[in-house]
C-alpha positions in Angstrom: -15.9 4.2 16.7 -13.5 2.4 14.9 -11.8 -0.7 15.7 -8.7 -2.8 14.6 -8.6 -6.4 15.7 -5.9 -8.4 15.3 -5.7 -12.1 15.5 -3.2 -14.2 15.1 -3.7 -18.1 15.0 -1.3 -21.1 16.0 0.5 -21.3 12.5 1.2 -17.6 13.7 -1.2 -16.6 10.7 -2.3 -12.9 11.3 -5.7 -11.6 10.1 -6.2 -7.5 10.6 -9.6 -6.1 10.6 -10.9 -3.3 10.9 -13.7 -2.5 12.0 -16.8 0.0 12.3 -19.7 0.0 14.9 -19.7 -4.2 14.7 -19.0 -3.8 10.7 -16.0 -5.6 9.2 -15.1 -2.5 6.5 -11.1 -3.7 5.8 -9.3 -6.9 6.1 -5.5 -7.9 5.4 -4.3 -11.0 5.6 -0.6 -12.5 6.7 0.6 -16.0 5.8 3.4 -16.9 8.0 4.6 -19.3 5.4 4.3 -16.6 2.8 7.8 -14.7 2.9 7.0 -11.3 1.7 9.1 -8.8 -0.1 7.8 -5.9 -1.1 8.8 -2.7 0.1 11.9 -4.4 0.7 15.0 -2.1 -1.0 18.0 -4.1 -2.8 21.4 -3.6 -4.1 20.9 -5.8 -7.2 23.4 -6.9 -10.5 21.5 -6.7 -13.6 21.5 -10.0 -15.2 20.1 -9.9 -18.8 18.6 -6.6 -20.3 15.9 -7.6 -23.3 15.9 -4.6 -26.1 12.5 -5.9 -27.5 10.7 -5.2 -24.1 12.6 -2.4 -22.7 13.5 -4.1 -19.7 16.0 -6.1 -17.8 16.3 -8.9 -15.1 17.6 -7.6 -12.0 19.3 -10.4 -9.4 18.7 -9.6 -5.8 20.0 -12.8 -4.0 16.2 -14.0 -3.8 16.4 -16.7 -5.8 13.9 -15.7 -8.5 15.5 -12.9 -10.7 13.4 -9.6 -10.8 11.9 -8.2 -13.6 12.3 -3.9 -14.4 11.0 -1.7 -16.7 13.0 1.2 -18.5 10.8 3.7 -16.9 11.6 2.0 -13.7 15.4 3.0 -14.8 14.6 6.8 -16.0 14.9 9.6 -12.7 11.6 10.0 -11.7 10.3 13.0 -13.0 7.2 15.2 -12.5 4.4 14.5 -14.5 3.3 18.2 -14.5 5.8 19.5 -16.1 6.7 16.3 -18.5 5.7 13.5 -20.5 7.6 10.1 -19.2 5.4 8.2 -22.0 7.6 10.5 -24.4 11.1 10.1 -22.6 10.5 6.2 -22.1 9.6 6.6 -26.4 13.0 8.2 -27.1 15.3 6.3 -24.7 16.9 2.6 -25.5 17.2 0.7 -22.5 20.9 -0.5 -23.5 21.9 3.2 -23.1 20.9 2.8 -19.7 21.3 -0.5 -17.9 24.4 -3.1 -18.6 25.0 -7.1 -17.2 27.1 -6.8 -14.3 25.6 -3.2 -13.5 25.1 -2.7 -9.9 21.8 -0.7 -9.2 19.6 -0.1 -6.0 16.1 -0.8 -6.0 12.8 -1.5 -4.4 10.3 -4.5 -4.6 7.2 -3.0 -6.2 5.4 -5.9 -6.2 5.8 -10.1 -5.0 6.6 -12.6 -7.5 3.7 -14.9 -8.4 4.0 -19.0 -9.4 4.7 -17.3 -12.8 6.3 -14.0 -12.8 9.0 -12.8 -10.7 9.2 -9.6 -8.5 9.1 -6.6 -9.8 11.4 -3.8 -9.0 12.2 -0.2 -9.4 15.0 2.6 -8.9 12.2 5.1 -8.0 12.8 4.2 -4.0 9.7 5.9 -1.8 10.0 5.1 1.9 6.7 6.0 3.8 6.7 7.9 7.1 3.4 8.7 9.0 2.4 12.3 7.7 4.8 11.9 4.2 6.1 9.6 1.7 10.0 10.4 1.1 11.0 10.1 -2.8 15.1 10.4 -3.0 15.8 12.1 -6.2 12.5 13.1 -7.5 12.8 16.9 -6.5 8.9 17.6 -6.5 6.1 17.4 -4.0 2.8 16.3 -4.6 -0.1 16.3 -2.0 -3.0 13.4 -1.5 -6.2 14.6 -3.2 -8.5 13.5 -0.3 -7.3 16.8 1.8 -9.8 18.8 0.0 -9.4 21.8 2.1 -7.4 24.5 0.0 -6.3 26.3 3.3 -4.9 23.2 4.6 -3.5 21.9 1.3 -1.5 25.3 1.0 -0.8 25.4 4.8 0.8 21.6 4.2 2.5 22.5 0.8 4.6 25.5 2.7 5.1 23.4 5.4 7.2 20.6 3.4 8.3 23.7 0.6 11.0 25.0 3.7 11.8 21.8 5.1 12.2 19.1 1.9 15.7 18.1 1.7 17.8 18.9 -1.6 17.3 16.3 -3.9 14.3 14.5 -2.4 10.1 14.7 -3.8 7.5 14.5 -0.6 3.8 13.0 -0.9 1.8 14.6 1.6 -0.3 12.0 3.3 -4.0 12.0 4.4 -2.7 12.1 7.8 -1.1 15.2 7.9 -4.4 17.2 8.2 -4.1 19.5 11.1 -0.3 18.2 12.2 1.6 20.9 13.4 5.0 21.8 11.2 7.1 20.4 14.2 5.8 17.1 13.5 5.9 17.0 9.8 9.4 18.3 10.1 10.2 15.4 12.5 8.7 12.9 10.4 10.5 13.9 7.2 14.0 14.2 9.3 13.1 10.5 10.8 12.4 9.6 7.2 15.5 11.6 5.9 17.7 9.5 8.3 16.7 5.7 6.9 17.4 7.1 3.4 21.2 8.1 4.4 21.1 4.6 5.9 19.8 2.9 3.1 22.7 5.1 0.5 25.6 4.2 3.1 24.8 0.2 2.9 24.4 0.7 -0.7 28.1 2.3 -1.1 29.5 0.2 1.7 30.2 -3.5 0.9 31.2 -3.5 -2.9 32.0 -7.3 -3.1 29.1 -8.3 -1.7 26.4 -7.9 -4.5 23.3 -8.6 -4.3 22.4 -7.8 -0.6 18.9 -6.5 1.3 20.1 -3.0 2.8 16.7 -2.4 3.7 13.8 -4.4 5.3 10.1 -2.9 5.4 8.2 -3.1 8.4 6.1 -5.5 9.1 2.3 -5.7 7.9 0.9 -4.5 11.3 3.0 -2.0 12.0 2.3 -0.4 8.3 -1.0 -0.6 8.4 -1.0 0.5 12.4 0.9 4.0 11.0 -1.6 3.9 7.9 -4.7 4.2 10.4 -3.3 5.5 13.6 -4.7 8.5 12.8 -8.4 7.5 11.4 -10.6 7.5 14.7 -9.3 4.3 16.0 -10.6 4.1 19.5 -9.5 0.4 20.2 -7.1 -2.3 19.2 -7.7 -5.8 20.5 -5.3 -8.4 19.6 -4.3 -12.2 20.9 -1.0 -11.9 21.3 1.5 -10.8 23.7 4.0 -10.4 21.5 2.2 -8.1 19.2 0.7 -6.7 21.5 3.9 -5.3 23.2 4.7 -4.3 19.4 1.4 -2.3 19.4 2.1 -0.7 22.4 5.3 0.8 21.6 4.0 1.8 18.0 0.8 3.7 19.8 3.5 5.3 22.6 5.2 6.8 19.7 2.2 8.7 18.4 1.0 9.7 21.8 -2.7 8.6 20.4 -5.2 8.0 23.0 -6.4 4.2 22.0 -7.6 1.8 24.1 -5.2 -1.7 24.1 -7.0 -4.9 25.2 -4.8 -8.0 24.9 -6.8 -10.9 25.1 -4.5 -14.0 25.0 -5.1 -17.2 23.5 -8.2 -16.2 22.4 -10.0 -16.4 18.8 -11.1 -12.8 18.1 -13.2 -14.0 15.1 -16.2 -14.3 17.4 -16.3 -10.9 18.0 -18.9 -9.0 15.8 -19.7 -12.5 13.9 -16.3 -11.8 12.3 -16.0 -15.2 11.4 -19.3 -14.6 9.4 -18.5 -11.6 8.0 -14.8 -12.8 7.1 -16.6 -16.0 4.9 -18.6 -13.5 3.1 -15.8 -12.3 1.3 -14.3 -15.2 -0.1 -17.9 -15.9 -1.8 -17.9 -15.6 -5.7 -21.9 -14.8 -4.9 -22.9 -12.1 -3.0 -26.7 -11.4 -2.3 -28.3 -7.9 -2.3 -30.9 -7.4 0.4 -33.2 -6.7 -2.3 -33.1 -10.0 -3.7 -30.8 -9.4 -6.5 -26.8 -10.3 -6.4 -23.6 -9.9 -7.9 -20.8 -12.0 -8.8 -16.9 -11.4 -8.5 -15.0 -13.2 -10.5 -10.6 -12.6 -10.2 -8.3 -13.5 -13.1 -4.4 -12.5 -13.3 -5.5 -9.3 -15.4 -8.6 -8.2 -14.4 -12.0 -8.3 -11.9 -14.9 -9.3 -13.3 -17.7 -7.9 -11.6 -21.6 -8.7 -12.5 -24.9 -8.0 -11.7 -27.9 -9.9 -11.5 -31.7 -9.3 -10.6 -31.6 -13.1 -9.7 -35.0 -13.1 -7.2 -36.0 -9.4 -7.3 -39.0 -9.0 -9.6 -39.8 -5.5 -8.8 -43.3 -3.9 -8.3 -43.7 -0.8 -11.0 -41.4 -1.6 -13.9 -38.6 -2.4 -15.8 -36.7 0.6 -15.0 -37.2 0.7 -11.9 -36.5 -2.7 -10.9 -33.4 -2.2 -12.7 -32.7 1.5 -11.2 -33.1 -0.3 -7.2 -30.8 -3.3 -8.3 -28.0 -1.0 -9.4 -28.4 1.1 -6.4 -28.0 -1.4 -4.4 -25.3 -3.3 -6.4 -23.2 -0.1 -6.5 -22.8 0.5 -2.8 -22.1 -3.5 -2.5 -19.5 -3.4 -4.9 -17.6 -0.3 -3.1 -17.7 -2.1 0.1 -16.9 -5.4 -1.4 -13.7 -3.7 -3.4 -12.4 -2.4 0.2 -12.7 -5.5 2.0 -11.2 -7.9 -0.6 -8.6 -5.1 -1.9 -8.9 -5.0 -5.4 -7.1 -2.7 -7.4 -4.4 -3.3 -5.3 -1.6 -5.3 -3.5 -3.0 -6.1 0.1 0.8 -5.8 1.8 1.1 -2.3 0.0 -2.4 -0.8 1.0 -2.2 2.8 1.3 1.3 3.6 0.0 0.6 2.8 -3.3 -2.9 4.1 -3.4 -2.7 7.7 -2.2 1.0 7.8 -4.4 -1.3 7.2 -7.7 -3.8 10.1 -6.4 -1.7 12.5 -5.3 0.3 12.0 -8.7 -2.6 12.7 -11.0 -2.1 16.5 -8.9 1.3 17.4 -9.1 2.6 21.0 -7.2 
């Protein structure tokens, strides 16, 4: 059974887990002096547009101004049926964007110490069972449902109901949903993107403006794994745990709520344990080997190492049980410390670039 614990510390510092008979498997992390944006959506005045990159800086009233690409600028378009590497080749991005130009777009990713945000016009607003894309006009379905029945049941499904105008990613979660509630979560989903283009044509002086706040980090990654075999959430608050409740109410899921105020939940499963694991560069095999992560602005650096295992045949296979070993440490080391990928975006992102790679 799976768990998700939730606790939340007196600088109101939230650490999610999940967790799997006793075994911490994911873990995000809230800083409640952090002030996150992605996700957020923006009516933003382009500031400076640079011909030599093909990009411009977008102000979005967030002090820092926000950096976008010229494919960030082009409709979205589906990858099937074109070649956006050969559109962004042929198109100038002074064609496209001007100073003063009001445009709307979402926070693809926080600004660092030395780069700002970055945004994009390509708005996709997440629902439960489906990811809503305004003006891509394709759907595209998430290459974990491997069932062909399904995946053509779930295809005809959003086929009859997809607005005009609008692209659909079919989420994990939709396996086995009836059409009723895929049609409901695409109408729910439907209704904040008329929100979102009323704020955006109301309020012409004031420029830039938010018109369009994401949820916060439990609740996303609550709807993310709602529907994963979570049996029980524990958390420490009574405020998120009212939060919880409401969330769980919605989806009519049978999970087990324990608050358990005041208290640290990292005792729980040795999570406190399991928790400093992770922030180790070092990492020991049980065979006596290890392997080290190393995290720079571009990359991961990941490395193995025999360190004490000597083996007992040979070369080859003390090298053959190392690597065994160090390849199912690595996958469960690149879950739990999210690499690859923003930890406030988690699944979003993720299944978008799978389902992608398989357009319909």
């Amino acid at each position: 059974m799976k768990e998700i614990i939730i606790n939340i510390d007196k600088e109101q510092n939230k650490t999610i887990m999940l967790v799997e008979n006793g075994n911490l498997i994911e873990r995000y992390i809230e800083n409640s002096k952090i002030r996150r944006l992605e996700g957020n959506i923006y009516v933003g005045k382009i500031q400076n547009v640079l011909q030599g990159m093909q990009a411009a800086f977008v102000d979005i009233g967030e002090g820092k101004n926000t950096f976008i690409h010229i494919k960030d600028l082009l409709p979205k378009l589906d990858t099937k049926t074109n070649n956006p590497e050969e559109i962004v080749s042929k198109s100038n991005i002074k064609d496209i964007a001007k100073p003063g130009m009001k445009v709307l777009v979402q926070v693809k990713r926080d600004s660092t110490n030395k780069k700002g945000a970055r945004v994009s016009t390509h708005i996709n607003l997440p629902g439960r069972f489906c990811v809503y894309m305004p003006d891509a006009d394709f759907i595209t379905i998430s290459q974990k449902i491997e069932n062909q029945k399904e995946r053509e049941r779930l295809i005809q499904i959003v086929e009859k109901n997809i607005p005009n105008n609008a692209g659909i990613i079919v989420r994990t979660s939709s396996i086995g949903k009836s059409e009723a509630e895929i049609v409901e979560d695409i109408k729910k989903i439907e209704k904040q993107w008329n929100e979102i283009k009323k704020a955006f044509k109301d309020g012409e002086e004031t420029v830039p403006r938010l018109v369009y706040k994401n949820s916060s980090i439990v609740k996303r990654i609550l709807t993310d794994l709602i529907d994963q075999d979570i049996g029980k959430i524990v958390v420490n608050n009574k405020k998120q745990y009212d939060e919880i409740a409401n969330i769980v109410n919605e989806t009519k899921q049978k999970i087990e709520l324990v608050l358990k105020e005041e208290e640290s939940l990292l005792d729980m499963y040795d999570l406190a344990t399991q928790l400093e694991k992770i922030e180790n560069r070092k990492v020991w095999l049980k065979c006596g080997g290890f392997i080290t992560i190393d995290k720079t602005e571009a990359l991961t650096a990941i490395d193995v190492n025999s360190g004490k295992y000597i083996g007992t045949k040979n070369l080859e296979q003390t090298v053959y049980i190392v690597n065994k070993e160090a390849s199912i440490e690595i996958a469960k080391q690149l879950r739990l410390r999210d690499i690859g990928r923003n930890c406030y975006n988690r699944l979003h992102r993720h299944e978008r670039k799978r389902a992608q790679r398989k357009n319909y």
